[in-house]
N, C-alpha and C positions, 0 to 999 in steps of 0.2 A: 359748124355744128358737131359734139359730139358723136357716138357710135351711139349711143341712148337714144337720140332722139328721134329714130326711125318707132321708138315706142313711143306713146302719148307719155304726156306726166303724170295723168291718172292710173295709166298700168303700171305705171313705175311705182306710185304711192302704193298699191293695191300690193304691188310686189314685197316692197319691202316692208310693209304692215305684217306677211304672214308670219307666223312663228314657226314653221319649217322650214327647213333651206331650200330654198327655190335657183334655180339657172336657166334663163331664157335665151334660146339659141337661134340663131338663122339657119336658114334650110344648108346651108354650108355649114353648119355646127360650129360658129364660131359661139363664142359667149357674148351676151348682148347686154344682160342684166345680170347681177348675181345680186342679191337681197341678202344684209346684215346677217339673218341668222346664220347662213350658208359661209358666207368669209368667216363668221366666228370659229363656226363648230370646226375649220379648216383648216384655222391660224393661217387666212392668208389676208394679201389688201386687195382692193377693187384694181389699183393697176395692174398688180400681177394677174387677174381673173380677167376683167371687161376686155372685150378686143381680140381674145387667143382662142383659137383652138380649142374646144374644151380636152382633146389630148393631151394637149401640152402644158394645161393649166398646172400647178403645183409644182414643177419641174417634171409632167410626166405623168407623176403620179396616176392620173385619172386617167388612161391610156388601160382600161381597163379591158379586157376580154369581154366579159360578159355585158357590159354597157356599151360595145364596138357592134356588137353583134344588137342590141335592143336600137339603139339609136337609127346604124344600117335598116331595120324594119321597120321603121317609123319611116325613114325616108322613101323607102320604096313603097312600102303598102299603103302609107298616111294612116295606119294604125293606131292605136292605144294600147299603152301597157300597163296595166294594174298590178301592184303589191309583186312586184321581181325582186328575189331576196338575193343581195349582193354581198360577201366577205369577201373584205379588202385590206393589209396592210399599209396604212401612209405612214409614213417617215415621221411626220412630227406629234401625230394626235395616234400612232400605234394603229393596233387591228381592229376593223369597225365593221359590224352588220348593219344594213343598210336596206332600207323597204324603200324601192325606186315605182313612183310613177312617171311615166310619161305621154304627152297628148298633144297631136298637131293641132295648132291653132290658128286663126286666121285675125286680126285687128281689124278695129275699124276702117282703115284706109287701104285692104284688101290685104296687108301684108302677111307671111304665113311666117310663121315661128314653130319654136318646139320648147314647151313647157317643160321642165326635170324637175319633179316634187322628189326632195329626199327626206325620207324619215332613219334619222340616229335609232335605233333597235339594242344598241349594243347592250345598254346597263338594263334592259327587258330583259334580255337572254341569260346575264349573267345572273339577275336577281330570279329569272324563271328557274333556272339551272342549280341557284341556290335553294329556293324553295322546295323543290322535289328532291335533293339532297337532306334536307331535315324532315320533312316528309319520310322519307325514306327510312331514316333515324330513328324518328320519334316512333316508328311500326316496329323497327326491328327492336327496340328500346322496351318499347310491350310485350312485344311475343318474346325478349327473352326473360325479364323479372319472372323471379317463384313465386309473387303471389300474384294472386287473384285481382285482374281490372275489366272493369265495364265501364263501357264510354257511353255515356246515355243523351238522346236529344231532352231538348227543354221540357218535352212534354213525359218524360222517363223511360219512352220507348228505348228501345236498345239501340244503339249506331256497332257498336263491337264488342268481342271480346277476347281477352287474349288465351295460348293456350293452358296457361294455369286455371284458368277460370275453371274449363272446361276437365281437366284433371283432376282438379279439389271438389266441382261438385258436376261434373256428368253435363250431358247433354251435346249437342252441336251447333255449329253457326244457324246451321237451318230452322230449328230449334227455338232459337236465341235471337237473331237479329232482326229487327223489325218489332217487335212484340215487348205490352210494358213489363216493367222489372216483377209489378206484381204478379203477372202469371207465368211468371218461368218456374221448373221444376213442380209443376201442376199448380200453382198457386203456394207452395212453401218461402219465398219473399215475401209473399206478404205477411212482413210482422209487425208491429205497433213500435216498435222502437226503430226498425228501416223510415217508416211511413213519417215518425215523430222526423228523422234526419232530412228524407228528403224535402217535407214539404212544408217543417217550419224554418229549422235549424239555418240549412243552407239559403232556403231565399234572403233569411237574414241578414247570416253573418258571411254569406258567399263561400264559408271555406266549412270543414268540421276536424277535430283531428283523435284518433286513436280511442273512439267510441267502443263499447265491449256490447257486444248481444250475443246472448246464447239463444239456441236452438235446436230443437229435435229434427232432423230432416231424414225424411223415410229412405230407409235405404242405406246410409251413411251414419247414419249414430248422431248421437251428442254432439253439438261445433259449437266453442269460445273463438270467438270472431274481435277483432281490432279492424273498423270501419273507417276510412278516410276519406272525404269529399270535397270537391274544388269545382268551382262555378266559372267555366270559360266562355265570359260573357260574347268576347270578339267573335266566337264559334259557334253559340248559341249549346254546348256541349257542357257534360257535367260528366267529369274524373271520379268512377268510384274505384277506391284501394280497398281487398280485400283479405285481411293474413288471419291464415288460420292457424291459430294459438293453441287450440286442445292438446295437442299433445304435450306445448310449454306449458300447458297449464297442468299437466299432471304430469308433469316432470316436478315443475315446483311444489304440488304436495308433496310427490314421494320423497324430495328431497326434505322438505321439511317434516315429515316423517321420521328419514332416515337419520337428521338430526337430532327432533328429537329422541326415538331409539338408543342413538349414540351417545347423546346427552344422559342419557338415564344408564346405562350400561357402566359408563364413566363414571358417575356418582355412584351407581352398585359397586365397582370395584374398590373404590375408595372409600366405602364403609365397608365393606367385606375382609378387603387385604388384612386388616391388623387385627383379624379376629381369631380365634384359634378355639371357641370352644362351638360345637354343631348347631344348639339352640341357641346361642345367640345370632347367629348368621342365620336360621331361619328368620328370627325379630328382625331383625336390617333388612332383608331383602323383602319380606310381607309389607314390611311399611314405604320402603322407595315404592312398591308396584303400587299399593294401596292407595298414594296420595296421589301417585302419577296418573292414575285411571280413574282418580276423584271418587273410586269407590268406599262401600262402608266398610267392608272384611277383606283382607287376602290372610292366604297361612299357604304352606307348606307341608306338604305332608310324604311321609314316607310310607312304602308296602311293603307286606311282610313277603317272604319267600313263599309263601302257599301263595298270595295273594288274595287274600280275604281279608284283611283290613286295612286303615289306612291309622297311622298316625301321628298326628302335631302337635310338637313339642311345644310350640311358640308361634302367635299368631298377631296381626293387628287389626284394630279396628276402632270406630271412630266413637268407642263407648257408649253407646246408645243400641249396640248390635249384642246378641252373647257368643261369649266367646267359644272356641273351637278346638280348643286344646282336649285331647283324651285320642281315644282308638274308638275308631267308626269302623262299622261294616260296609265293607264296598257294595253287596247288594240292595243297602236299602236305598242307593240312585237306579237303581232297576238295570237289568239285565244289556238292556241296548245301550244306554252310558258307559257300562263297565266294557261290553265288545270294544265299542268305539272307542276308549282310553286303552287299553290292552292293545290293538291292531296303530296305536299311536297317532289318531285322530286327536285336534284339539277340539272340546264340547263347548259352544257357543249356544247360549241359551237367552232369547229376551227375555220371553214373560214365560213364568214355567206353568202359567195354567192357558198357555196356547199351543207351548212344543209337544206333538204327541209324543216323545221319549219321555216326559215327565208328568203327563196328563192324568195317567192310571193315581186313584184316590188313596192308595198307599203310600205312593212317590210325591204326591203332591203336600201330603200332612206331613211328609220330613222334611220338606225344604218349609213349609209355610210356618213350621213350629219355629226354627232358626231366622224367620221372618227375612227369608229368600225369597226373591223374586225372579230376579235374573242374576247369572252367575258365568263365567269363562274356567274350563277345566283343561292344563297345559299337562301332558303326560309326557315324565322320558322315560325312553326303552332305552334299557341297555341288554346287548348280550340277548334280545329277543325275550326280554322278560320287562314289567310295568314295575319300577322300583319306586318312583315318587309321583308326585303331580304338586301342580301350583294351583291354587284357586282363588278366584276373584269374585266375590256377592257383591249383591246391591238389591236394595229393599223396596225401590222400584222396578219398576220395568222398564228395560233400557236397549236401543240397538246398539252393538259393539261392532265397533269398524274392524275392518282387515289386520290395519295397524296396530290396534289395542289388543288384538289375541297374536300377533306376531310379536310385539314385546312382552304375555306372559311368557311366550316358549322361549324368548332369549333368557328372562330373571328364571325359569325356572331352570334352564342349562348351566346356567353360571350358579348359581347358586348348588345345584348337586355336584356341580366342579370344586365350591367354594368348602363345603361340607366333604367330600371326597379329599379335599387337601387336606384340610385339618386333620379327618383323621389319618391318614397317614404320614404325617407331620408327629402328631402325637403317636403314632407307634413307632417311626423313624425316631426321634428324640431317645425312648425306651430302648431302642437298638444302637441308639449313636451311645451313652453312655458304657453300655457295654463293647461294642467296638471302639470308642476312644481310649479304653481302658488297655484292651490288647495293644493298640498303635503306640500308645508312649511305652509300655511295659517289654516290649520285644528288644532284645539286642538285632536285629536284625535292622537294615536298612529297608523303609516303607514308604515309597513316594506315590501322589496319583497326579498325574500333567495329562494335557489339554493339547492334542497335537495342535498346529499350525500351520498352512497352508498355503501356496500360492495361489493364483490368477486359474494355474491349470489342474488343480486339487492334488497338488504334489506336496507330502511334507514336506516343510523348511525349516522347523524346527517346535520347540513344545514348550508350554508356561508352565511351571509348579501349580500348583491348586493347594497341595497337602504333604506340608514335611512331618515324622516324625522325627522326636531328639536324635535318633541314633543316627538319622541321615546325615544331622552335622556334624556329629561326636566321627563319623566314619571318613565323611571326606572334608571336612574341616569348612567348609560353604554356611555361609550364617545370612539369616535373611530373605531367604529365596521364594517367598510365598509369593507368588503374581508376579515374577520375576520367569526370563524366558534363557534355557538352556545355554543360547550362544551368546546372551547379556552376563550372565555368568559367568564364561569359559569361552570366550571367543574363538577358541580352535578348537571348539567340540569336536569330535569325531560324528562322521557325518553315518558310521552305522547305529548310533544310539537313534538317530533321528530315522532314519531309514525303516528300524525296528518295530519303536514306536507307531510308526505311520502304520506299516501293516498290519501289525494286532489292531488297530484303531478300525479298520477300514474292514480285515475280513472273521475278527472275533476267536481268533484261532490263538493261543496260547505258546509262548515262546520260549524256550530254556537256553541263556546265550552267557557266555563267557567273553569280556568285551573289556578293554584297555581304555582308561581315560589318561589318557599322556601326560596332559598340562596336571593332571593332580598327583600323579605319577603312581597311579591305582590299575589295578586288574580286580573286575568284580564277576560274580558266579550270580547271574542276572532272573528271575523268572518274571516275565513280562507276559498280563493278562487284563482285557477289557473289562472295567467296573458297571459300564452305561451303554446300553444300547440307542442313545440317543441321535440327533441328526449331528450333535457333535460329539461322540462318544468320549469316556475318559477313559484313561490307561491308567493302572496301577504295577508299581514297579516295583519285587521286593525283591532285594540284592544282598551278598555279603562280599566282603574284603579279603579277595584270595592272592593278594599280590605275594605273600611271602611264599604260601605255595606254591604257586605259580613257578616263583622265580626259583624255586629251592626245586623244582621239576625240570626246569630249564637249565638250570645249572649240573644239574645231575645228568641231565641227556648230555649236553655238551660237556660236560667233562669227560662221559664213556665215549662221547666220538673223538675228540682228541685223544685220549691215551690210545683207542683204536687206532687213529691214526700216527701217532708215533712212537706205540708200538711198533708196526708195519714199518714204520719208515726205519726204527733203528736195529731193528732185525734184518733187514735192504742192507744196511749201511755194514752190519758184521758181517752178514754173508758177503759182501762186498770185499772187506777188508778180509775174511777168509779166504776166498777166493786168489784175493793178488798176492797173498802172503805166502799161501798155496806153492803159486806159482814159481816161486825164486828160489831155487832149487840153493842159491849158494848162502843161504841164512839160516839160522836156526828157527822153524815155523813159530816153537810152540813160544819161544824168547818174544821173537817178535811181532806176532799176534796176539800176547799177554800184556807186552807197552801197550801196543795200539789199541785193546780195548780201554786199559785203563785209562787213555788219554779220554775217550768217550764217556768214561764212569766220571772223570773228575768235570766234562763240560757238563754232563746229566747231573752232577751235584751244584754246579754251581746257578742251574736253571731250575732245579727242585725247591735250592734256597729261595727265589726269588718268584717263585709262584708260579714259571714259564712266563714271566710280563717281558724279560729281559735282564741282560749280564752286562755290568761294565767290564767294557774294555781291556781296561788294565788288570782287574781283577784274571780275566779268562787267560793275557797273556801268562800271569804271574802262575796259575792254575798250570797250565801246560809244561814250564818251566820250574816245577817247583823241585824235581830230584836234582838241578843246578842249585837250588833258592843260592847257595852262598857265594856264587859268580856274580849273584844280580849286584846291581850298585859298582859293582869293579871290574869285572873283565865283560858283563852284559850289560848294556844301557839300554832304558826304556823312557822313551819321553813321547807327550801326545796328550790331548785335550781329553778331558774325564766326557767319555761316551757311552749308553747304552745302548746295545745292540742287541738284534730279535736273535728269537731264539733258532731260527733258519740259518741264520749268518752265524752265530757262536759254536756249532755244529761246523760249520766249512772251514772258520778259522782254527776251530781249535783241531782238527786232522791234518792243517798244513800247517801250523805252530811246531805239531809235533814229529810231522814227518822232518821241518826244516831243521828243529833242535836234535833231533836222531841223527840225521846228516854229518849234523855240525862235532857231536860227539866222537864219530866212530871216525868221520873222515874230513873233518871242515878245521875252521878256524879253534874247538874247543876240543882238538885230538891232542893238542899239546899245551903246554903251561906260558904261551906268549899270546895268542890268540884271544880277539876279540868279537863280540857279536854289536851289534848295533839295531837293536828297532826302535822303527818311528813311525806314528802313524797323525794322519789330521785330514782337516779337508781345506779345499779350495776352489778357488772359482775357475770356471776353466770357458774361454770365449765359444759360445753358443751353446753349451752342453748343461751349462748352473755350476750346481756344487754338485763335486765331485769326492768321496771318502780316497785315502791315497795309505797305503803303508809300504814300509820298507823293511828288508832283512839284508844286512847286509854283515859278511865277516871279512877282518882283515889280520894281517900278522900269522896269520895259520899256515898250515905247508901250502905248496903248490897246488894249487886245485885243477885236475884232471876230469874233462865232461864224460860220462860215463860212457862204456861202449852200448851200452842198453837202457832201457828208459823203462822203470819199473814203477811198481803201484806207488810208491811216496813221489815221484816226477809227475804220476797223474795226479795226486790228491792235490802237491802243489799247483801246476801250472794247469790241470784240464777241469777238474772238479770244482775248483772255485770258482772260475771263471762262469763255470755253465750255470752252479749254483746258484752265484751274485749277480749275474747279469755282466760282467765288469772284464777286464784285461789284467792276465799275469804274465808276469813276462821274467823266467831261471834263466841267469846268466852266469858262467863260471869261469872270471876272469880271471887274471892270476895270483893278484891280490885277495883273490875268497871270493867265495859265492855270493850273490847280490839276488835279491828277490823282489821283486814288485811288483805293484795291483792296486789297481784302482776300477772305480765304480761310482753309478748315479747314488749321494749319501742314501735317499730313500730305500735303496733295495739293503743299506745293513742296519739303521736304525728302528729302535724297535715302534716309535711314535711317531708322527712328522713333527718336524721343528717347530716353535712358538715362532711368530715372525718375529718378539725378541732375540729369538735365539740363533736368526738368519743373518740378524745386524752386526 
């Protein structure tokens, strides 16, 4: 016999009929029965359960704590345990809540067992736990939307509402919930178009969408309301959405207002713009208002400086009206119209036999003769004084919205703008002719430009606006209208713009004398602002001082060079005074009259050439010239055709002449066999460049003897040049004749620097 069969086969069917997992145990807690649902939900089979332990049933698994401890109490007390809630992780089926009963039982054949009802809990918990999650949700989901919801039961009472509700129209929960929708806010729900929604609409069609109801509600003004309604039949519940619109709704009038305002402004200006004479632009602007305000008359009218009448040149109307053209007296609209226009009030009038300003039987037979009924009167102040007004009739009686008397005050501003232009348009014209007349007539240069600005309102440079002729004829620029100073002249000078910029900026007038390089001009500048405007212009009138200029420059620097060698060749006699002085064994005045002369012939041959520079050969041949008939025969000169400064022709030509002095009295040319030899040239010399090189050399002359004393011509040659040039001299008095040389960087004798041609 099986382990089952200690149960009948009836508890056994009974058993496994239940649809909860059932486990019947012997008082040893073995498992006796375990019934289908219980092996399913388990994922186990009847051998691994019947038989074991219920500990060890599952591999363990059920070795539970808290069912050790229920099981234990059943056995000892023979108790019952009711609805014990167990979480438990198993291995194959995961973590399960679990509603445990347990009850000793006794069989028919006296046997005692122990019943284990389990009830699965788990997907209850998970869907409980989900449910109050959206729950959760769906409140917090209410209380945060801006508009307005009420959740109402079936019968319209209120279940809630959120807190917009109560922001948009007052009240509290306490208030509110519980109570029907029609008595909330004292009975102001109840309206005929709520009442039409909820109790035809939605039983219907279950849903409604974006319903419009307005309503006066005390306390809160005027509400344009968008009503939304959803019938949640599961819930027995009704969604009302509640968005309050009024203020989008008077958003979008004002907008469509301000369009059209804009609209008509734009068509004002573009009948206005091409107009140039004052009565015809009163016509254009009477008839845009006239048709825009669908009324019978508008005109425009001007006041005199007393202020006592008004009058319109040009008026419109729908010819069935008379017209208004002439000079009216401002008092016959009576005294309280004319305040009110004067202090710049606009006069809005319906019916002028209701407004008391117009009621009095005097005021009323003026307007009703002109077959006025109601009328809009737009005044502009300027300057604290009533110069014009705009007016608008109409033969009935009519309310004029806000909108319609804020677009007379726009047509009438534009329009004494439009009249304001012209005339000064037309008196600018009669001045431009006579100021165009001076601008091309002037020799003088006359520009007006447009500074230009960077990011940080710094000028950077300025456009033309206005040439006259003379501007081109002056600096030879053609074209330059709308054209921008460094598009012109790429290397402008950055103080025209500098200039420019501050007359622009602080209106202060400028007197400058100012170099334009690249044109190769010097101008005598007066630079002063034309326009006080946000972008002011500058006009610029100049003239062409470059020859004076230069003929002033030239004359300063020409008095500081003679100045200065003046100085220096009066240095240079007292100098050569001095050493000459000095030498007690010569004749002073003999040879102090050579050596200036050699000075006079180098000073003639740098007067011929302008002080630019002396060639070379010339300066030798100069120095040498009371020889001249040696040269070619017993003096040789050979050396590359050189120009030398006027610094360096000074130093050579006092050692030229000291060495031919020399040579005369004591050298190579005291006798009739003797020769001189100069050479001069350059060369390259490793690390140094080019170097200038000459030579003096005599041979075939007596014995040359170095002197016991070293007198002023041993300085001019060997100390004086050296310090002069920069260079090395170096007197030698061999026995074959005196040898002289020196050399130097070329640059310290030439008078230019070399072409790089001329370095090759």
């Amino acid at each position: 016999m099986s382990i089952e069969t200690d149960i009948s086969a009836s508890s056994r069917s009974i058993l496994e009929t239940v649809g909860l997992p059932l486990l019947a145990l012997d008082p040893q807690l073995t498992v006796e029965v375990a019934n289908k649902a219980f092996l399913s939900l388990f994922q186990v089979t009847r051998e691994e359960t019947v038989g074991r332990p219920v500990y060890e049933i599952c591999h363990g698994q059920w070795d539970i704590p808290e069912l050790r401890r229920l099981l234990e109490q059943i056995v000892e007390r023979n108790s019952t345990i009711k609805d014990c809630r167990v979480e438990h992780d198993f291995e194959q089926i995961g973590r399960r809540i679990l509603r445990l009963n347990v009850k000793r039982i006794r069989s028919p054949d006296e046997k005692e067992w122990i019943l284990l009802g389990i009830s699965d809990e788990s997907e209850c918990e998970r869907l409980r736990h989900e449910l109050e999650g959206r729950i959760e949700f769906s409140e917090q989901l209410i209380d945060s939307v801006h508009e307005a919801l009420l959740v109402l039961h079936g019968d319209l009472t209120v279940h809630s509402a959120n807190p917009a509700f109560y922001r948009i129209f007052g009240g509290d929960p306490k208030e509110t919930e519980g109570r029907p929708i029609y008595k909330l806010g004292e009975g102001q729900w109840d309206t005929p178009e709520l009442r039409q929604l909820l109790e035809d609409i939605l039983p219907r069609r279950q849903s409604f969408r974006d319903y419009q109801i307005e309503h006066l509600f005390q306390g809160f003004g005027p509400r344009v309301m968008l009503v939304n309604g959803r019938q949640l039949d599961h819930l027995n519940l009704i969604l009302l959405a509640i968005r309050d619109t009024t203020e989008l709704q008077t958003c979008e009038v004002n907008r469509r207002d301000r369009e059209a305002r804009q609209n008509l402004l734009i068509d004002l200006n573009d009948r206005l713009r091409p107009l140039a004479d004052p009565a015809a632009i009163q016509a254009a602007a009477s008839g845009v208002l006239g048709r825009r305000l669908a009324a019978n008359q508008a005109a425009y009218a001007e006041i005199d400086e007393a202020g006592e009448y008004a009058t319109v040149q040009h008026d419109w109307n729908d010819g069935a009206t008379p017209s208004t053209v002439g000079r009216h007296r401002l008092l016959s609209w009576g005294e309280a119209l004319i305040a009110d226009l004067k202090r710049g009030r606009t006069i809005v009038v319906g019916d002028v036999r209701n407004d008391p300003r117009t009621a009095a039987p005097e005021i009323l037979r003026s307007f009703e003769s002109r077959s006025i009924s109601a009328f809009l009167a737009a005044p502009l102040i300027k300057d604290d004084r009533l110069v014009a007004l705009i007016i608008v009739h109409s033969r009935l009686p009519r309310t004029w919205s806000a909108a319609e008397a804020a677009v007379a005050e726009d047509v009438a501003e534009r329009t004494w703008s439009a009249i304001e232009r012209a005339r000064a348009e037309e008196a600018l014209r009669n001045s431009e002719s006579r100021y165009r007349l001076l601008f091309e007539s002037i020799d003088e240069s006359f520009t007006v430009v447009e500074p230009l600005y960077d990011e940080e309102c710094h000028a950077v440079d300025y456009r033309f606006l206005e040439v006259n002729p003379a501007f081109e004829a002056i600096t030879g620029l053609k074209k330059v209208e709308g054209r921008t100073g460094r598009e012109l002249v790429p290397s402008l000078e950055k103080d025209w713009i500098d200039t420019i910029g501050r007359v622009a900026a602080s209106g202060n007038a400028e007197r400058v004398v100012r170099r334009a390089r690249t044109l190769g001009k010097i101008y005598d500048a007066f630079v002063f602002r034309v326009e006080e405007a946000e972008s002011p212009r500058v006009a610029v009138l100049s003239r062409d001082v470059t020859e004076r200029v230069r003929a002033e420059e030239q004359r300063a620097l020409l008095m500081r060079e003679l100045n200065h060698r003046s100085k220096n060749m009066l240095s240079i006699v007292l100098a050569i005074a001095r050493a000459t002085a000095g030498n007690p064994g010569r004749d002073f005045e003999q040879t102090f009259q050579e050596r200036i002369l050699s000075l006079a012939a180098n000073q003639d041959l740098l007067v011929a050439s302008d002080w630019q520079g002396v060639p070379l050969s010339d300066l030798v041949r100069s120095q040498l010239a009371h020889l001249e008939d040696l040269i070619d025969d017993r003096i040789a000169l050979k050396g590359p055709s050189l120009i030398i400064s006027a610094p360096a022709s000074q130093s050579f030509s006092m050692a030229l002449h000291e060495l031919a002095t020399n040579a005369v009295k004591y050298g190579a040319l005291s006798n009739s066999d003797g020769r001189v030899d100069i050479e001069w040239g350059v060369r390259e010399h490793d690390g140094e460049g080019r170097r200038f090189t000459m030579r003096w050399r005599e041979t075939e002359g007596p014995t040359v003897v170095p002197p016991a004393r070293q007198g002023f011509g041993s300085t001019v040659i060997r100390d004086m040049i050296r310090l002069n040039l920069r260079g090395d001299a170096r007197l030698q008095y061999d026995s074959a004749g005196v040898v002289w040389d020196f050399d130097c960087p070329i640059e310290n004798v030439l008078a230019a620097p070399e072409s790089p041609r001329a370095k090759k």
